[in-house]
C-alpha positions as CSV (number, residue, x, y, z in Angstrom):
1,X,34.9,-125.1,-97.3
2,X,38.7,-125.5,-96.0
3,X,39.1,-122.1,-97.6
4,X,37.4,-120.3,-94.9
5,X,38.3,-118.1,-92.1
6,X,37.3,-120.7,-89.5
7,X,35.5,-123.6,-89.1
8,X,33.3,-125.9,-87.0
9,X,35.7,-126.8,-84.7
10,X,36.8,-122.9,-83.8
11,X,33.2,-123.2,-82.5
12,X,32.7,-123.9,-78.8
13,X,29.9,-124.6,-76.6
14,X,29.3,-124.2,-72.9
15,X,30.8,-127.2,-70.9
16,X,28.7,-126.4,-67.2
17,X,25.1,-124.5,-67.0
18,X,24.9,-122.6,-64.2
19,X,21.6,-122.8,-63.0
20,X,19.6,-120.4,-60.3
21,X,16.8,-121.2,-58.3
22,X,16.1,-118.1,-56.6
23,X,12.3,-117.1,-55.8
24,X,11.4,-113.0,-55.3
25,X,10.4,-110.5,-57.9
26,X,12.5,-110.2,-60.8
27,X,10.9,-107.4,-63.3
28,X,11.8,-108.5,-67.2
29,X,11.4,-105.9,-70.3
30,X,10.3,-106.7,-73.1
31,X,10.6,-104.6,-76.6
32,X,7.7,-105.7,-78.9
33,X,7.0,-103.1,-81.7
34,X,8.9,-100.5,-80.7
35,X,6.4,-100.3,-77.1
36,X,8.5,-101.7,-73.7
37,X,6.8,-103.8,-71.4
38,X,7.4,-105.1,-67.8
39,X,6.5,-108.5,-66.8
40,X,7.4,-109.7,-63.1
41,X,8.7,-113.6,-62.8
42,X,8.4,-114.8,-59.4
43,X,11.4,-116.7,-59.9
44,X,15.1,-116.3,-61.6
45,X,14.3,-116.2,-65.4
46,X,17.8,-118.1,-65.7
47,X,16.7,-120.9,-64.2
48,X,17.1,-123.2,-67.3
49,X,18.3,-126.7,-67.2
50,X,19.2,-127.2,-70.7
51,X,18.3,-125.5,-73.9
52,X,15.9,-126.5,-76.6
53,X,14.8,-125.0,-79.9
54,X,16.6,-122.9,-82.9
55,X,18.3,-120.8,-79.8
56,X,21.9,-122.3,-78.7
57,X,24.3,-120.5,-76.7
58,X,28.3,-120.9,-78.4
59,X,31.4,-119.4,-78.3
60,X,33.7,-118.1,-81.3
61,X,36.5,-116.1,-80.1
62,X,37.5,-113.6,-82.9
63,X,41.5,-114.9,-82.4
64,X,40.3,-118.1,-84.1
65,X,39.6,-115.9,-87.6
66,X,42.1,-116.4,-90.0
67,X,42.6,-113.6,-92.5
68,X,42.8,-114.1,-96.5
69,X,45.8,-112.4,-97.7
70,X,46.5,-111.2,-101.7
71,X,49.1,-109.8,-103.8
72,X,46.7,-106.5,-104.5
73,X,44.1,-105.4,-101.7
74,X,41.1,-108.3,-101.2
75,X,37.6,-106.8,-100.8
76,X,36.0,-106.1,-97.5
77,X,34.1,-109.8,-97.8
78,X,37.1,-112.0,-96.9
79,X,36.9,-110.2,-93.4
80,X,33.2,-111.5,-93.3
81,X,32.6,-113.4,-90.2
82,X,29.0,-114.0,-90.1
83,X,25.6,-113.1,-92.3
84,X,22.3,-112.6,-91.0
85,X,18.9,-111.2,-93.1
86,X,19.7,-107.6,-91.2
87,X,23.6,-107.2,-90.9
88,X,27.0,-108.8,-91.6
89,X,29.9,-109.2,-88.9
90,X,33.3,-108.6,-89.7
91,X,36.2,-109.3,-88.5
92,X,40.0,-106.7,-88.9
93,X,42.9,-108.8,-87.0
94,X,46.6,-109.3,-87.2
95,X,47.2,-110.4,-90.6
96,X,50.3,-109.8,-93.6
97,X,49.4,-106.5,-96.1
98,X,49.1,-106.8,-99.5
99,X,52.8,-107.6,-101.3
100,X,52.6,-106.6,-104.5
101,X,55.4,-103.8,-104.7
102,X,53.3,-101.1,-105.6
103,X,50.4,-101.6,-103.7
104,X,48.6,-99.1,-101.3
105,X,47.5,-100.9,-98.1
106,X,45.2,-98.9,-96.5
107,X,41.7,-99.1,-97.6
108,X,40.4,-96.7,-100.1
109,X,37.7,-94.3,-99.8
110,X,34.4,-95.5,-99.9
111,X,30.7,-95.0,-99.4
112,X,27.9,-97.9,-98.0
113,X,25.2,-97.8,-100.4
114,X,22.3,-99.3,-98.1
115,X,23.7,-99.9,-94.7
116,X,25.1,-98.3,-91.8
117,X,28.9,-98.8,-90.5
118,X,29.6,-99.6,-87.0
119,X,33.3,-100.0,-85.6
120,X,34.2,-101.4,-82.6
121,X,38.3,-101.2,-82.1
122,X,39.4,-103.7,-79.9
123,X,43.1,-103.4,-80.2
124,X,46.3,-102.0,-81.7
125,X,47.3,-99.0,-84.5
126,X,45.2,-98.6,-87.4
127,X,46.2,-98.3,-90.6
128,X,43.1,-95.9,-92.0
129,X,42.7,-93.9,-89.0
130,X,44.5,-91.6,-86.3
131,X,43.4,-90.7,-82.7
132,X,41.6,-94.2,-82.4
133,X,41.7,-95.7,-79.4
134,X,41.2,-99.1,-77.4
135,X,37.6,-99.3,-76.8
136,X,36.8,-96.3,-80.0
137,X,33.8,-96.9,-81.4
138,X,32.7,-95.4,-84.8
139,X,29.5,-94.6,-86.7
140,X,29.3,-94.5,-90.9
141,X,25.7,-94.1,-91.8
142,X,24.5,-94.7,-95.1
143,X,25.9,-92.6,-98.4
144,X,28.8,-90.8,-96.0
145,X,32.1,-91.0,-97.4
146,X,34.8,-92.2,-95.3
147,X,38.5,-93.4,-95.6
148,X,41.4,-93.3,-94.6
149,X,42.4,-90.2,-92.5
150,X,45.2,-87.7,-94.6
151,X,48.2,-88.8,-94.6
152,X,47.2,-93.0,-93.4
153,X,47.5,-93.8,-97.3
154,X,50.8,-92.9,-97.7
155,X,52.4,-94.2,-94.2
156,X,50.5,-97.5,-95.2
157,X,53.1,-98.0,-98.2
158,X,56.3,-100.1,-97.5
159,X,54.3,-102.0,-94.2
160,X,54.9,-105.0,-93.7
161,X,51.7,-106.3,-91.5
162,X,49.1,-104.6,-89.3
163,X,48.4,-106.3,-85.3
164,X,44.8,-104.5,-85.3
165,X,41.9,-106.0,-84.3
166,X,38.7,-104.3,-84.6
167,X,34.6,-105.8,-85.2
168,X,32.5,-104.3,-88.0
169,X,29.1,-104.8,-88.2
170,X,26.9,-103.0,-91.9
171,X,23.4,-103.1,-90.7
172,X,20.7,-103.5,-93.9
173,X,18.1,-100.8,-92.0
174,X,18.9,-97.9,-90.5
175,X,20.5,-98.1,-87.3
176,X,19.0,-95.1,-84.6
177,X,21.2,-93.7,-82.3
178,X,20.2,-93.7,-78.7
179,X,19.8,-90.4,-76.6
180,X,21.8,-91.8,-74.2
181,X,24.7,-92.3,-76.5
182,X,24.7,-88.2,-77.2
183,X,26.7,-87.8,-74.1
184,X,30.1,-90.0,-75.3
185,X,29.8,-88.3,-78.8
186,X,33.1,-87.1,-79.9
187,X,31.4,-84.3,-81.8
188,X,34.7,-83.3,-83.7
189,X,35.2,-86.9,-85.2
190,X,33.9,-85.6,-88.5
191,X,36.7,-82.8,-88.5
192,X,39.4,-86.3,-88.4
193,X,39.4,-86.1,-92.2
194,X,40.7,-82.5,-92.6
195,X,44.5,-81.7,-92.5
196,X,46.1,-82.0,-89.3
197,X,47.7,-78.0,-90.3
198,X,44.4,-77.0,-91.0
């Protein structure tokens, strides 16, 4: 439709396949039902000369979204980039707030019924949140509340625009977090939401 946030011409595909003809051992892993195999090619497994089948490789940069813009706060779908039968991708760029004069443009407090949050912030100050960082990532699991941090609401009033530009993706199952992850945990995240006198 010409009302959405992109179309098929913000798509790209690759122009030149690098291909590799390497021989040796190249060990590949596998993950079928949750049990991780090894298999051992005895050449490069990129060694492709073209692609065939449901699987394409293509490009969509997220600078090509164009955001929906209302008089009162739109819901999170118009940042909706892409659906799958497991998650959604959204997209938070540069984009015009709300303009009706008494609205309130930082998001209001929610909770996902039936998915998991995950954040990635790519770039700039956001309007919910404080102490977020290029390169921040955040975790909302299902039925936790989460917001704006104190105080975001009411600096949000009065603003003009926001130059953020972050990637959501709500997960429809569970999403696990890896052991390995533990160790970049900012394990005072959850005390963001209290006071900053308290």
């Amino acid at each position: 439709m010409e009302s959405s946030p992109f179309c098929e011409r913000d798509i790209l595909r690759p122009e030149a396949l690098p291909v590799f003809n390497e021989k040796g051992e190249f060990p590949i892993r596998v993950k079928p039902r949750n049990a991780i195999h090894e298999i051992v090619l005895n050449h490069h497994p990129f060694d492709v000369v073209g692609w065939d089948g449901y699987y394409y490789p293509w490009i969509f940069s997220i600078h090509e979204f164009e955001p929906r813009v209302g008089r009162v706060h739109l819901p999170p779908p118009v940042h909706q980039t892409f659906e799958s039968d497991g998650f959604v991708v959204c997209s938070f760029v540069p984009r015009l707030f709300d303009f009706h004069p008494q609205v309130v443009p930082a998001p209001y407090n929610h909770t996902h019924v039936m998915s998991d949050e995950v954040l990635y912030y790519a770039k700039g100050n956001f309007i919910s949140r404080r102490g977020i960082e290029y390169g921040s990532v955040t975790f909302h699991p299902d039925g936790l509340p989460h917001g704006p941090h104190p105080g975001r609401t009411e600096a949000s009033i009065g603003q003009p625009a926001t130059d953020e530009l972050a990637l959501m993706v709500d997960t429809f199952r569970p999403l696990q977090v890896a052991r390995d992850i533990l160790s970049f945990e900012d394990d005072t995240y959850y005390l963001s939401w209290l006071e900053e006198n308290e």
